[in-house]
DSSP file (Angstrom, degrees, kcal/mol; ACC not computed):
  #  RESIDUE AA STRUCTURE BP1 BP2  ACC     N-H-->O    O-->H-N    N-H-->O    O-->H-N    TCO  KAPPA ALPHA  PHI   PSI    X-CA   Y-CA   Z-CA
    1    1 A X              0   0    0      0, 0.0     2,-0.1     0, 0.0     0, 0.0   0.000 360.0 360.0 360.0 135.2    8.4    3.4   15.5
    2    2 A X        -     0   0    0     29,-0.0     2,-0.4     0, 0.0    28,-0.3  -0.383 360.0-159.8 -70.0 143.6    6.2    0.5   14.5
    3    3 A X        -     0   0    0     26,-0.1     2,-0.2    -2,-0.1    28,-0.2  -0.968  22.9-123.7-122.1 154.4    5.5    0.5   10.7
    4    4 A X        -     0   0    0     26,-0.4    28,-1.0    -2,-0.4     2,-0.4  -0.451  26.5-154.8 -48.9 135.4    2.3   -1.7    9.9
    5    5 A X  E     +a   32   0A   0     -2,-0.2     2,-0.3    26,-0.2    28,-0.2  -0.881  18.6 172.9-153.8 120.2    3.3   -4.4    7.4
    6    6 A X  E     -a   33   0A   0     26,-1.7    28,-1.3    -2,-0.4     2,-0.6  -0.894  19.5-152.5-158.4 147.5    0.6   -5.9    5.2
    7    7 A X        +     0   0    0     -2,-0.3    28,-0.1    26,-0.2    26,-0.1  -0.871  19.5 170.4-126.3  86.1    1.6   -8.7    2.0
    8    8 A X    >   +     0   0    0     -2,-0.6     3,-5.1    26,-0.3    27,-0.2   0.453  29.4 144.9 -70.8  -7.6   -1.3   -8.2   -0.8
    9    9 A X  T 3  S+     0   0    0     25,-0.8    26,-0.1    26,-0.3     3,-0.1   0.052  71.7  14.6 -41.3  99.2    1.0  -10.4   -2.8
   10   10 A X  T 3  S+     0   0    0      1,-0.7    -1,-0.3    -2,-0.1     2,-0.2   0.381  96.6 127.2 135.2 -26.8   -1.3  -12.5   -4.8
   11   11 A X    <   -     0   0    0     -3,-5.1    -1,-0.7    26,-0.0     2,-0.3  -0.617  50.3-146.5 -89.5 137.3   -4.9  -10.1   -4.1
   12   12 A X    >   -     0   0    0     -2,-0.2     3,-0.5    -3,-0.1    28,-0.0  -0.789  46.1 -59.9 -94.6 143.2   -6.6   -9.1   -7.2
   13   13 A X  T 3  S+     0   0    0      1,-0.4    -1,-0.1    -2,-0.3    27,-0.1  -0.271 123.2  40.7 -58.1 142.7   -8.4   -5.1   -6.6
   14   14 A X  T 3> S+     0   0    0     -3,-0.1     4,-1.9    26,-0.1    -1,-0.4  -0.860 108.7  66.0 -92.4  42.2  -10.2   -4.4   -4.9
   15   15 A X  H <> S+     0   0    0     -3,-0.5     4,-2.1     2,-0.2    -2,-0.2   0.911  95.7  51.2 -84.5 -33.9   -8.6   -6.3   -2.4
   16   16 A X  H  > S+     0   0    0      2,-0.2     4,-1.2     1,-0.2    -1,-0.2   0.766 114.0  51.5 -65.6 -20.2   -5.4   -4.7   -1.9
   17   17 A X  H  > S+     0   0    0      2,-0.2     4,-1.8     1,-0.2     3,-0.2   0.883 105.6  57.3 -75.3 -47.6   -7.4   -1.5   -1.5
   18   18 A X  H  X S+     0   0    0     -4,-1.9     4,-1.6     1,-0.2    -2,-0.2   0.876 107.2  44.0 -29.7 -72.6   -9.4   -3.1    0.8
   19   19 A X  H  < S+     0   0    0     -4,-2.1     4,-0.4     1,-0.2    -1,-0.2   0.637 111.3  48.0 -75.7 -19.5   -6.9   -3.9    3.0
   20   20 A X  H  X S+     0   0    0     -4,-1.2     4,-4.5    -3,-0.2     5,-0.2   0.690 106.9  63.4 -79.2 -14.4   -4.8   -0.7    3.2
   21   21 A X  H  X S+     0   0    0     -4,-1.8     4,-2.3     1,-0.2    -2,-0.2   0.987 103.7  50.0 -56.4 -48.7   -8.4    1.1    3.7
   22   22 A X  H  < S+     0   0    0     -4,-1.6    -1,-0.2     1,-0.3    -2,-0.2   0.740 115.1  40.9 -76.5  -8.1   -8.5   -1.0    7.0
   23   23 A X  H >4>S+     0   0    0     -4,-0.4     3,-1.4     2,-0.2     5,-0.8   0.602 107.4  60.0 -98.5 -34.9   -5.3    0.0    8.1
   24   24 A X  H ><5S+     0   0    0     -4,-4.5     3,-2.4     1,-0.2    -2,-0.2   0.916  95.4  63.8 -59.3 -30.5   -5.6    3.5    7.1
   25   25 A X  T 3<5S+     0   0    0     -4,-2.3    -1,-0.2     1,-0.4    -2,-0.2   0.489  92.3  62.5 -77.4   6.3   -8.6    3.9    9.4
   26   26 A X  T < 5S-     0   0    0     -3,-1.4    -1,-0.4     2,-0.0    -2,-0.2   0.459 112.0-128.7 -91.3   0.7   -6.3    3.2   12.4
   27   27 A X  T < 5 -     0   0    0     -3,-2.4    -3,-0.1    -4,-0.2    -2,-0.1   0.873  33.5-167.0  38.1  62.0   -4.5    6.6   11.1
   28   28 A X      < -     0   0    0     -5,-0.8     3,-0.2     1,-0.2    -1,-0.1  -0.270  26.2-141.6 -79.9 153.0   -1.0    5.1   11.0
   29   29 A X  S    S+     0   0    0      1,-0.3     2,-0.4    41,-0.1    42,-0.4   0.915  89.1  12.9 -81.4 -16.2    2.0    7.5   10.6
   30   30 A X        +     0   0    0    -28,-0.3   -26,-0.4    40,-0.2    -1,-0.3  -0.893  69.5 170.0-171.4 136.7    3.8    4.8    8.2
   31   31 A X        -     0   0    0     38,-3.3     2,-0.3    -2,-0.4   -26,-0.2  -0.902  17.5-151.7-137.9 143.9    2.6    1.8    6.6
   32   32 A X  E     -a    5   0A   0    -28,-1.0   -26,-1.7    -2,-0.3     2,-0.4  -0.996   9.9-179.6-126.1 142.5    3.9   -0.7    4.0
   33   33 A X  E     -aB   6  67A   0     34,-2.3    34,-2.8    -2,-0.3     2,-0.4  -0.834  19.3-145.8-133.9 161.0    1.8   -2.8    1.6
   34   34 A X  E     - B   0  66A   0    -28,-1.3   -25,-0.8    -2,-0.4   -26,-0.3  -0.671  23.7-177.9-128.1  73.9    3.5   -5.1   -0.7
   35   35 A X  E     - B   0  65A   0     30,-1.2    30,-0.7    -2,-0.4   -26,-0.3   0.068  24.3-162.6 -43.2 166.7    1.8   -5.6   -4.3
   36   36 A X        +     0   0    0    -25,-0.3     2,-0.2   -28,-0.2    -1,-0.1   0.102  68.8  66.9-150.3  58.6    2.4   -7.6   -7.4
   37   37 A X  S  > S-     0   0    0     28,-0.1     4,-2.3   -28,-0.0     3,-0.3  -0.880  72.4-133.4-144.1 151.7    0.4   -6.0   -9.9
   38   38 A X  H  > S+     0   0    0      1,-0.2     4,-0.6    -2,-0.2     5,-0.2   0.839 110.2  55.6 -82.2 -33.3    0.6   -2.5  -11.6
   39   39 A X  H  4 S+     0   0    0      1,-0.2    -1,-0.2     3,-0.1     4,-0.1   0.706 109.9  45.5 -64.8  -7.9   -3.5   -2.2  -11.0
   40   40 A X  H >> S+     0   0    0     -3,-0.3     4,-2.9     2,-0.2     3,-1.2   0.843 115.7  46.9-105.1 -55.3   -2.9   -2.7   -7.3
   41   41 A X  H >X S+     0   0    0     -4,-2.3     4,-1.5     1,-0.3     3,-1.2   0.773 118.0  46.8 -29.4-106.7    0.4    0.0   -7.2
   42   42 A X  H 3X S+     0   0    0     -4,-0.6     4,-1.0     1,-0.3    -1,-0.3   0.093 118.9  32.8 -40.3 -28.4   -1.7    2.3   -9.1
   43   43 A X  H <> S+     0   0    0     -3,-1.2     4,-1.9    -2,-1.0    -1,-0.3   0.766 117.9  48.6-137.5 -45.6   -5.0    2.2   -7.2
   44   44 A X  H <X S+     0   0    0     -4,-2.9     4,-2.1    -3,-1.2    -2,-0.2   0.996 112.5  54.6 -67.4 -58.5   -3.8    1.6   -3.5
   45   45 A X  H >X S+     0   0    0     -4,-1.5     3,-1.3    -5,-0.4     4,-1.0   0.760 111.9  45.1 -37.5 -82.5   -1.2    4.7   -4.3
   46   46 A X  H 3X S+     0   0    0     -4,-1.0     4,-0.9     1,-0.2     3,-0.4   0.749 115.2  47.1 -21.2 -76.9   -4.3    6.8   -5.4
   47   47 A X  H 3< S+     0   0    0     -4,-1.9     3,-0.5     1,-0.2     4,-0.3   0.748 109.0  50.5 -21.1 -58.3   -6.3    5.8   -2.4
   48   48 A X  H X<>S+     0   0    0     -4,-2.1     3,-2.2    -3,-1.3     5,-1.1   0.947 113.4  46.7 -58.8 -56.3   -3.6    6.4   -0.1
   49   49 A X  H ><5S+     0   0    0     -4,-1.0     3,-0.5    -3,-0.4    -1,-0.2   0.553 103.0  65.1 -55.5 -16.7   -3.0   10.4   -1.7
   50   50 A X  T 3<5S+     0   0    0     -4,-0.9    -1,-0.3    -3,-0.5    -2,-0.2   0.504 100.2  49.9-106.2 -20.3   -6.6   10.8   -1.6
   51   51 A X  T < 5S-     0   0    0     -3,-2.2    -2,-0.2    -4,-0.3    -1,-0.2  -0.271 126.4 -92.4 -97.3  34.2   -6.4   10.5    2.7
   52   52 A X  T < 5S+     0   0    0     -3,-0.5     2,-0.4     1,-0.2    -3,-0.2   0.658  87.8 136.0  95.9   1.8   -3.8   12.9    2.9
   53   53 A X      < -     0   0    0     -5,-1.1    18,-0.2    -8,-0.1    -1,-0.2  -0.843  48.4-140.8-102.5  94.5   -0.8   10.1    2.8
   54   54 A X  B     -D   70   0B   0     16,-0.5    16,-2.4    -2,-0.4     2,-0.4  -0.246  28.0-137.8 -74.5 174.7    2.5   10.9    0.3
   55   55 A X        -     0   0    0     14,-0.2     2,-0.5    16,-0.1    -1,-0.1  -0.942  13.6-152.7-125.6 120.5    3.2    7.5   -1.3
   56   56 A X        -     0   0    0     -2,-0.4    12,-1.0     1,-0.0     2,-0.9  -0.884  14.6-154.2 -99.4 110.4    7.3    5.8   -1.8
   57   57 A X  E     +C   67   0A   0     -2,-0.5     2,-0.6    10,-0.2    10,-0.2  -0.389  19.5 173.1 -83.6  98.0    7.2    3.6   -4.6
   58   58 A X  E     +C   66   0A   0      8,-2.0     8,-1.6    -2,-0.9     2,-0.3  -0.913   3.6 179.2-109.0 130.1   10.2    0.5   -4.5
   59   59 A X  E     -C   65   0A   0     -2,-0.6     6,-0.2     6,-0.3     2,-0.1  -1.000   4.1-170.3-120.6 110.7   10.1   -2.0   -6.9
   60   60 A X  E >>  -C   64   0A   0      4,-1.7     3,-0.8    -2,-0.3     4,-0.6  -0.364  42.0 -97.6-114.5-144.1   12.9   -5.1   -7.1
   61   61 A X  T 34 S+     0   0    0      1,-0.2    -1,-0.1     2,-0.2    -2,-0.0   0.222 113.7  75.5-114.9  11.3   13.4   -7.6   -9.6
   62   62 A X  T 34 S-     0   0    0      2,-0.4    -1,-0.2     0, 0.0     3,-0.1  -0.002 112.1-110.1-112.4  18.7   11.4  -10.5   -7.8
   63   63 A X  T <4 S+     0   0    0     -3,-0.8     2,-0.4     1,-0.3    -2,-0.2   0.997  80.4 131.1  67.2  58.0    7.7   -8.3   -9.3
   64   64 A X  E  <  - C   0  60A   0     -4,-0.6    -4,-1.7   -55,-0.0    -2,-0.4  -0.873  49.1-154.6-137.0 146.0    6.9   -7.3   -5.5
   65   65 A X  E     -BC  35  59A   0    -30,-0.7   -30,-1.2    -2,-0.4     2,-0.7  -0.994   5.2-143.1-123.7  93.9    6.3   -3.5   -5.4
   66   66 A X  E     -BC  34  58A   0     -8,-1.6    -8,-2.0   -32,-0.2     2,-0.5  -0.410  15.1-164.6 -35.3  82.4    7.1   -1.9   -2.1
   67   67 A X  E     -BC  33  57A   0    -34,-2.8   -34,-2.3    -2,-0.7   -10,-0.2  -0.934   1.3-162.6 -99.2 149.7    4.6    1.1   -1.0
   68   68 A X        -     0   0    0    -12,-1.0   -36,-0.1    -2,-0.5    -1,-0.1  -0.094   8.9-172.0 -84.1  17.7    5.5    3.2    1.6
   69   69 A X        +     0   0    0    -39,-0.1   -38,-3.3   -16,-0.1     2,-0.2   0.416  17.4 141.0 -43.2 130.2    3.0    5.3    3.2
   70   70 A X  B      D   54   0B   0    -16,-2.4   -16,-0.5   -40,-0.2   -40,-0.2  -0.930 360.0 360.0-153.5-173.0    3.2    7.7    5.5
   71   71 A X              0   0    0    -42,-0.4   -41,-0.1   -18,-0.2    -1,-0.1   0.198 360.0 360.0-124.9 360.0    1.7   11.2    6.4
């Protein structure tokens, strides 16, 4: 299964929001967005639970924060 890919690395909110919004509106079953800020985790995770989407948080040791989305 294709997972949708998208590298926010670098977007200040609402831009990271922005961009999983447009990807959410294709209804993908699993998507990953790649942050590196805790206001961009924090507010695309919301977003995403708020259409119905559980959220897997990975974080490594180079500040890029891994979400998982899927339904």
């Amino acid at each position: 299964m294709d997972i949708k890919k998208i590298d926010a690395r670098g977007q200040s909110c609402p831009i990271p929001v922005v961009l999983a919004k447009k990807a959410i509106d294709k209804n993908p079953k699993k998507l990953e967005i790649i942050v590196d800020n805790v206001a961009a985790k924090e507010n695309v995770t919301r977003f995403a639970k708020t259409m119905g989407y559980n959220v897997n948080i990975e974080e490594n040791d180079i500040d890029d924060i891994i979400l998982k989305i899927e339904k």
